[in-house]
C-alpha positions in Angstrom: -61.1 18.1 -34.1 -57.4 17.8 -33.6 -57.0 14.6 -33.4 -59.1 14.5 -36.8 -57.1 16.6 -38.7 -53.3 15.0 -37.7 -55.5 11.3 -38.5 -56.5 12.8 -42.2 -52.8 14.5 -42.3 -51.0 11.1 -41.2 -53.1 9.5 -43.7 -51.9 11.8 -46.5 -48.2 10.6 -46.2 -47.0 7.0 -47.7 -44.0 5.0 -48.2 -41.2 7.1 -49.9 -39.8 6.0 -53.4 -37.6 3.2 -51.7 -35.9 3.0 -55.0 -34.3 6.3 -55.1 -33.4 6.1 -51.7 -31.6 2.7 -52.8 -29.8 4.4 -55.4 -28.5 7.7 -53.6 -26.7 5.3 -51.2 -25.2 3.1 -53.7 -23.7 6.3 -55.0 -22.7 7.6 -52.1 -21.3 4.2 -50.7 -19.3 3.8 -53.7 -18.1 7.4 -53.9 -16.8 6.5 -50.5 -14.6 3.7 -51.9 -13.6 5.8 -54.7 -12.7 8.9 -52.9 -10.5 6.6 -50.9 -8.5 5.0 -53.2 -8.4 8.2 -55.4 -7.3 10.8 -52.6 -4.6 8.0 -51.2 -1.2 9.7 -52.6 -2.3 13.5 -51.9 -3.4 13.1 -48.6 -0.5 11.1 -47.6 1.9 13.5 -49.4 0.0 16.6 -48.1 -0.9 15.6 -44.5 1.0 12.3 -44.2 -2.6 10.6 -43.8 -4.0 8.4 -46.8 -7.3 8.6 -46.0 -7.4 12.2 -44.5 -9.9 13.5 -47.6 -12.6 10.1 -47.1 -12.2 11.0 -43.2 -13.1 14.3 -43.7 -15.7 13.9 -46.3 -17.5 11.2 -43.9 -17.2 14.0 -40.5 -18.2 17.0 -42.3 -20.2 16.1 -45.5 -21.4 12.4 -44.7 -22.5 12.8 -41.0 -23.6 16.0 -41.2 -25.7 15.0 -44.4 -27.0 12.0 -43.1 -29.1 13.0 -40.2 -30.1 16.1 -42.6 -31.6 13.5 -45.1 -33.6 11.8 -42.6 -34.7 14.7 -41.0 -35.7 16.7 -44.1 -37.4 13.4 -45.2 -39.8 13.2 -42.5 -40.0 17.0 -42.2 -43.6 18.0 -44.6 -41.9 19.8 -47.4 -44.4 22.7 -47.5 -42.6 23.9 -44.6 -40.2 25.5 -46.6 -42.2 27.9 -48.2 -42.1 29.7 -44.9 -38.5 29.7 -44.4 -37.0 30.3 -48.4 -36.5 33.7 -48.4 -34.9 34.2 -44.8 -32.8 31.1 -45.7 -31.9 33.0 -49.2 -31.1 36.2 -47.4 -28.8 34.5 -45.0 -27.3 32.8 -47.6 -26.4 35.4 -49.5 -24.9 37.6 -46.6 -23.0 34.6 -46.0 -21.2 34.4 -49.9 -20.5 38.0 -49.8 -18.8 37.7 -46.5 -16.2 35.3 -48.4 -14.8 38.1 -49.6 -14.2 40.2 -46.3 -10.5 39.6 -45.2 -10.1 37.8 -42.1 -13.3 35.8 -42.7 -12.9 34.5 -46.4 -10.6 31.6 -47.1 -8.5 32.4 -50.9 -8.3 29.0 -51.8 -6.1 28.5 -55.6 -6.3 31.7 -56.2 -10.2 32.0 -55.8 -12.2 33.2 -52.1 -15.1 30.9 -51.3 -14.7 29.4 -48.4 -15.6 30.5 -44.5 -13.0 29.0 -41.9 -15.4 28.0 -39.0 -12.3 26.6 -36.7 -10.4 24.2 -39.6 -13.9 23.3 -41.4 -14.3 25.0 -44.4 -17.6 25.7 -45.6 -18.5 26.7 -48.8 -21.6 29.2 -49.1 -22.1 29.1 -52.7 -22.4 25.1 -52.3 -25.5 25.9 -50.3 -27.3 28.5 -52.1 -28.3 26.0 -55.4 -30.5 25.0 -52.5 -31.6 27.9 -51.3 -31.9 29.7 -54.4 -34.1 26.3 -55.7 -36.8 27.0 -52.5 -37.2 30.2 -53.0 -37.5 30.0 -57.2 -40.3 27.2 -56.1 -42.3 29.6 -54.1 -41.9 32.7 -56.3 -42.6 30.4 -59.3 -45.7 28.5 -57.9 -47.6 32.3 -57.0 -46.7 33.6 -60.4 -48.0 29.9 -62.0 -51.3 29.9 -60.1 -52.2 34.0 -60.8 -50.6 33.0 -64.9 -48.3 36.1 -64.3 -45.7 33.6 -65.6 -47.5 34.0 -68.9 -46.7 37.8 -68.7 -43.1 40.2 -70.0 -43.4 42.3 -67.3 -44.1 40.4 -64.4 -42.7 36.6 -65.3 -39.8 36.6 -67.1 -38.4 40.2 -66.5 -38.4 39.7 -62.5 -37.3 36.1 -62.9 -34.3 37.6 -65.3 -33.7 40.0 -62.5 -33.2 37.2 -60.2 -30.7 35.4 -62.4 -28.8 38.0 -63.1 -28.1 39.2 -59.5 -27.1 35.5 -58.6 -24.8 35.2 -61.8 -23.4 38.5 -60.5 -22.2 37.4 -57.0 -21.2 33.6 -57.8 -19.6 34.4 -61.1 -18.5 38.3 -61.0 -17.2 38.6 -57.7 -16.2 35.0 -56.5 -15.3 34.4 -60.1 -17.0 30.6 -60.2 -18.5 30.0 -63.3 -19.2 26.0 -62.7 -21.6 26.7 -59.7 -23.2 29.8 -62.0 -23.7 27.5 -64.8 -25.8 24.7 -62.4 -27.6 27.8 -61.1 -28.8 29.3 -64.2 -29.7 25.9 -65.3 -31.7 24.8 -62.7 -33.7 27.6 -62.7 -34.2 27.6 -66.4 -35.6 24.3 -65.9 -37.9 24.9 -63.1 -39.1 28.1 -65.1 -39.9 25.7 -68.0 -41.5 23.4 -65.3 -44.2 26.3 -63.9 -45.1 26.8 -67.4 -43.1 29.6 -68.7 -43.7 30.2 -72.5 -41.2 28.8 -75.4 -40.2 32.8 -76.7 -39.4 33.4 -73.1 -37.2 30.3 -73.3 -36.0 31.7 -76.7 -34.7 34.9 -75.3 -32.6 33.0 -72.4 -31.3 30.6 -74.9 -30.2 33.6 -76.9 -28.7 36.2 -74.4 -26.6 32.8 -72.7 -25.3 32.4 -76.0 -24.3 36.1 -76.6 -23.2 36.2 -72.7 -21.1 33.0 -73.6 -19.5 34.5 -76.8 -18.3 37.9 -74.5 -16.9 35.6 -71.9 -15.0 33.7 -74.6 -14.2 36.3 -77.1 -14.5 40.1 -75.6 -13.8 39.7 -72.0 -10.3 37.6 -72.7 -9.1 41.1 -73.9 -10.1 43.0 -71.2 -9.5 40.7 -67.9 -7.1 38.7 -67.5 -8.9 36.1 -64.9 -11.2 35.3 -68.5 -8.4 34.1 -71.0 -7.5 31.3 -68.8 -11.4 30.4 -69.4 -10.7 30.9 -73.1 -7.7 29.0 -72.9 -9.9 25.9 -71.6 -11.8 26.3 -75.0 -9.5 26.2 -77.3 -7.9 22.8 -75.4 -11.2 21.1 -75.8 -11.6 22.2 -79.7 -7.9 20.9 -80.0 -6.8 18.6 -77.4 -3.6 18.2 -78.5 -2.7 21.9 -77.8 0.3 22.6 -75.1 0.0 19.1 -73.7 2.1 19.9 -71.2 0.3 23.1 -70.4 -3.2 24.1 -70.4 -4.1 21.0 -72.1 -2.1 18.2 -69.2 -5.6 18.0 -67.3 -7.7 16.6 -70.2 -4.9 14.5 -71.5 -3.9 13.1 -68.5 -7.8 12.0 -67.5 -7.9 10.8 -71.2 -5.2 8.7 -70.3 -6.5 7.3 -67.1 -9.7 6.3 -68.6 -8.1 4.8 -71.7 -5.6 2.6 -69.5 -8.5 0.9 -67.7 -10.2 -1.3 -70.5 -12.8 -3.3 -70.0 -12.1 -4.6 -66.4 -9.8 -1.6 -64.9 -6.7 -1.9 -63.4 -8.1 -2.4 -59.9 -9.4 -0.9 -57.3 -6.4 1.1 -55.6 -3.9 0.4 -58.9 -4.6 3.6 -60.7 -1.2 5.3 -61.3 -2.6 8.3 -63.2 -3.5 9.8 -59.4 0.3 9.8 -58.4 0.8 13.2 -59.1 -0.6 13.0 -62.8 -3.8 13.7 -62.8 -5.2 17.0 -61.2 -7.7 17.7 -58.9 -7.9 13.8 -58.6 -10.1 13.9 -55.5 -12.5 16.2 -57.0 -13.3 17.3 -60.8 -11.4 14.2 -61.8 -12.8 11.1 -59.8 -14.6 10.0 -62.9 -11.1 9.8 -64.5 -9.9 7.2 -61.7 -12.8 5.5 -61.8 -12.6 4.5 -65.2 -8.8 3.4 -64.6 -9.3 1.4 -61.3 -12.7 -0.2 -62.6 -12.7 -0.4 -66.2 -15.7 -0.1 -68.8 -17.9 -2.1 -67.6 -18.3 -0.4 -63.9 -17.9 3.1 -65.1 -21.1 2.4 -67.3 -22.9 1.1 -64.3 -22.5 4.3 -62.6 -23.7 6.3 -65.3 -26.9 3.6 -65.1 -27.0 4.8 -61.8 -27.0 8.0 -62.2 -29.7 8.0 -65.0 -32.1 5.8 -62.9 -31.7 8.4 -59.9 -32.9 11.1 -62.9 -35.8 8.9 -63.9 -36.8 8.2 -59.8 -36.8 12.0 -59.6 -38.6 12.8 -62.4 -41.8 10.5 -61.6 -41.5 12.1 -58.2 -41.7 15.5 -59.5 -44.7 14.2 -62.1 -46.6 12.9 -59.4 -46.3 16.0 -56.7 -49.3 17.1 -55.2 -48.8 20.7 -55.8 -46.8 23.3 -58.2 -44.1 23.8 -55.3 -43.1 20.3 -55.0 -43.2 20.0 -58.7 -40.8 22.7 -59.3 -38.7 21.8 -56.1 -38.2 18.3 -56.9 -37.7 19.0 -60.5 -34.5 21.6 -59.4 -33.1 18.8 -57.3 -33.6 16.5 -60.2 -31.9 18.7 -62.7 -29.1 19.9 -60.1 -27.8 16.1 -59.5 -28.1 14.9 -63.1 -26.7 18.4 -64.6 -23.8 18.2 -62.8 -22.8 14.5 -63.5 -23.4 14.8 -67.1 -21.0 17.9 -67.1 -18.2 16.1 -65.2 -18.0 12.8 -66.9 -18.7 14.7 -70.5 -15.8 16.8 -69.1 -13.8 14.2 -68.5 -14.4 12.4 -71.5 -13.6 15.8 -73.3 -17.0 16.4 -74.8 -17.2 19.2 -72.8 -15.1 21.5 -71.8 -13.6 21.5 -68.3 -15.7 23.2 -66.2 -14.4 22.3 -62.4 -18.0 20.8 -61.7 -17.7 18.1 -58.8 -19.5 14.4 -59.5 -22.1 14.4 -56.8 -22.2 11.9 -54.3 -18.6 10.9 -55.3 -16.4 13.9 -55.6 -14.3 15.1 -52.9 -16.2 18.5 -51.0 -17.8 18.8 -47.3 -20.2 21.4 -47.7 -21.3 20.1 -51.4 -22.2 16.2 -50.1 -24.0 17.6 -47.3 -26.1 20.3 -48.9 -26.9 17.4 -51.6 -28.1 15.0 -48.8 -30.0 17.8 -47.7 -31.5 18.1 -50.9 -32.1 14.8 -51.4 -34.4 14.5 -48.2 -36.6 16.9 -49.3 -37.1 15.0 -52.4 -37.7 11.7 -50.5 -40.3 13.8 -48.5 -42.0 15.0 -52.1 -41.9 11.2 -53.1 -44.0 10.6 -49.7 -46.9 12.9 -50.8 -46.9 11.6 -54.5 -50.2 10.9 -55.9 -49.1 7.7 -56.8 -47.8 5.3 -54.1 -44.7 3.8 -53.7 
């Protein structure tokens, strides 16, 4: 009988969506290259070491990651409904004890990170996972008993949920970018287990009002708001202070305007020489666009659609409600967060500190996306369609 049931259970599994695996390490290989040529001048002017940000990013984000892919990938993804909500508990200990002295880093001016012996891990990194596992579960039992149909016991508990994330990321670690990829994904995976459209409605509307007080009301009342304001009125006039508030946009316009059609060359941006801020991180896409011109900088937006499409068929073709919704989150947290930082970058958005994944500069972030991503290789393996 035992040997029956692991032949019908090996049977069940296929090849994974080779294609998307392709893909993530195209990214990730050139993200590498990028990163290195892009973080050159600060590390060596901040730790005499050009390529102290790539070596870290390979030790603590690429080689922790790695094995975490492969080992999520061949772990059955049903495994995790067991383990969401003590992974989500711990998880959230872990980004309020940021904020204890002595155990939370202050980092430019903001406490997210947890010093464990010179690595610094970042909590709220990990919880768009965590958070997405457990949202899969709570959704798929409210899906198959159509309480996601209902006021009471759909969308108000799932509001409840929301809210008390939004309040620890963004109210006391003050970080709106990872609140914005939060709220979205689970918006989407609340779309995805069937929530109705005046549900939707009523989230649309209150994160409009909610973005209006952040802009408008809270400016006048807290002073850690009219920088956020500030950032608004830069992107609705660009050329405002251009030596102040507005230097980061007009200095990444500048980048990606100097590299034409072909770029400059890899290694020959000059905008990163203490020009451009945050050049290892929110903006990469900048440098990218100077060092490799038009033409590449459209190929890794290709890229980065065709990794959306992979993932969506993947989540179409799940065998249950849970890997539906999971794969769809993981989907919507990769593509989300590169259409906000090139948009950013491009100044169609406004500047939001969201990292490009895969390429950005950010330990804990590439290996809790790697992470993610074997999970969704593992939901590609039990597709009803093979690959």
């Amino acid at each position: 009988m035992k040997h029956s049931v692991k032949s019908r259970a090996a049977a069940f599994f296929h090849n994974p969506n080779y294609t998307l695996v392709g893909l993530i390490f195209i990214v990730l290989i050139f993200g590498l290259i990028m990163l290195s040529s892009a973080s050159a001048p600060d590390g060596f002017g901040s730790h005499g070491d050009p390529y102290y940000f790539v070596k870290r990013q390979l030790l603590y984000g690429v080689l922790l990651g790695l094995p975490a892919l492969w080992a999520f990938s061949r772990l059955d993804y049903h495994i995790w409904k067991k383990l969401a909500f003590p992974l989500i508990l711990l998880n959230i200990v872990l980004l309020l004890a940021v904020l204890i002295p002595g155990v939370g880093v202050e980092l430019l001016g903001a406490r997210r990170w947890i010093d464990l012996g010179g690595i610094l891990f970042q909590p709220s990194e990990v919880i768009k996972l965590t958070f997405l596992l457990y949202l899969g579960v709570w959704l798929e039992a409210r899906e198959k008993s159509q309480a996601i149909h209902d006021f009471s016991t759909g969308f108000m508990p799932f509001m409840v949920m929301v809210s008390f994330m939004v309040l620890i990321i963004a109210g006391l670690q003050k970080d709106l970018g990872t609140m914005v990829v939060i709220a979205v994904i689970a918006i989407v995976s609340y779309y995805v287990a069937g929530a109705p459209w005046k549900h939707l409605g009523i989230i649309f509307a209150a994160a409009g009002a909610t973005f209006f007080v952040m802009v408008k009301v809270l400016p006048l009342f807290m002073s850690s708001f009219v920088y956020r304001a500030e950032r608004l009125s830069v992107f609705l006039h660009p050329d405002l202070d251009p030596l102040g508030i507005g230097f980061h946009i007009n200095q990444a316009l500048l980048a990606i305007g100097s590299g034409g059609m072909f770029g400059l060359g890899l290694g020959h941006s000059r905008q990163k020489f203490n020009y451009l801020p945050e050049v290892a991180t929110d903006s990469i896409f900048a440098v990218v666009a100077e060092e490799m011109g038009f033409i590449i900088t459209v190929s890794v937006v290709a890229l980065f659609m065709a990794i959306m499409w992979q993932g969506v068929q993947v989540a179409k073709h799940a065998p249950d409600s849970f890997g539906k919704i999971v794969a769809t989150g993981v989907v919507t947290w990769i593509s989300f967060q590169a259409v906000v930082n090139m948009m950013a970058m491009l100044s169609l958005l406004p500047l939001t500190g969201i990292p490009l994944p895969l390429i950005s500069y950010g330990s804990t972030s590439m290996a809790t996306i790697l992470a993610a991503v074997g999970i969704l290789i593992n939901i590609s393996r039990q597709t009803s369609l093979q690959r």
